[in-house]
N, C-alpha and C positions, 0 to 999 in steps of 0.2 A: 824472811820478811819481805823482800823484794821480788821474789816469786807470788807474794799475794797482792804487792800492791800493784805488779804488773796482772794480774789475774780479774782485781777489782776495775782495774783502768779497762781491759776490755775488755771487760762485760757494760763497760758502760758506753763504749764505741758500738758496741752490738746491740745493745736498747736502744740505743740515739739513730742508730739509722733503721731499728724495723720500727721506731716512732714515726720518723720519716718518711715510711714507704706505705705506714697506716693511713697518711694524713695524703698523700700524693700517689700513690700505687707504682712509683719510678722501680723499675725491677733493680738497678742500681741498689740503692734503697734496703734492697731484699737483701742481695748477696753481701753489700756491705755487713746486714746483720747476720745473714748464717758464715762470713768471714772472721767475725767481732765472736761468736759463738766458738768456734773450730780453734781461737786463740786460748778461750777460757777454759775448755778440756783439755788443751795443751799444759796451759797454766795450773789449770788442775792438779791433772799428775804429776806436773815437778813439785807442788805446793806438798803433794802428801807425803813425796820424799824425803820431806824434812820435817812432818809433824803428824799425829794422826788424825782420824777425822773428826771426833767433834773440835779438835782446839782450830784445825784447819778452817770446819765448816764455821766455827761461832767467827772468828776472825776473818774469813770472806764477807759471810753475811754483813758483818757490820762496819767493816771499812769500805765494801761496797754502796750500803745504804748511807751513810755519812759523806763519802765522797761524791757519787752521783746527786743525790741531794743538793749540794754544792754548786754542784757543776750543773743541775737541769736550772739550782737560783739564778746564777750567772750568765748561763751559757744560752738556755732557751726560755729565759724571763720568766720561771713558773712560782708560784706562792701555793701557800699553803692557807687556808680558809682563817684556823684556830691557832693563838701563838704558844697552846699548849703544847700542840704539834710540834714546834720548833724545839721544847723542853725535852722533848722527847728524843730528835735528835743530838743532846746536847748529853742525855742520858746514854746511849748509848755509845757517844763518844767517850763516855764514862767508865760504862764497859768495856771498850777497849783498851783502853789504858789498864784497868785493872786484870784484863786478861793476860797483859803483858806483861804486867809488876811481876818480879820475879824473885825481890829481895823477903828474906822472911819477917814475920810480923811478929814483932814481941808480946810475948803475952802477959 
């Protein structure tokens, strides 16, 4: 689990600075993201060490989009238009959890 939420953490170092280098062309900018990128194929492979890929990919994809999320609200003041949208992240912080639950379910 700490292999994906370091894997989610930079990929979002790697959008934040080729956000960066869209809005300004600082080659900095650039490398910071193809750095942020080269972390999360790193990340990758240890990630799949321990899970395979759809549980990997469902659980990058959405601890990614939930965290980043978060962090572009906070970090670079971004909103979202509809506060459906926000439901939606709140959904699949939903699914994550359930992806995790692990205890069986009575029937």
């Amino acid at each position: 689990m700490l292999n994906l939420l370091a894997l989610s953490l930079t990929e979002i170092v790697g959008d934040f600075q080729f956000k960066f280098f869209a809005r300004n062309h600082k080659v900095a900018n650039f490398l910071g993201g193809i750095g942020g990128y080269i972390g999360v194929v790193f990340f990758l492979i240890k990630s799949l060490t321990q899970g395979n890929v759809m549980f990997v990919n469902a659980m990058w994809d959405g601890m990614s989009g939930v965290i980043e999320s978060v962090a572009a609200f906070f970090i670079l003041g971004e909103r979202m238009d509809k506060w459906y949208q926000y439901v939606g992240i709140i959904l699949v912080s939903l699914g994550l959890v359930l992806m995790k639950y692990d205890r069986k379910i009575p029937y």
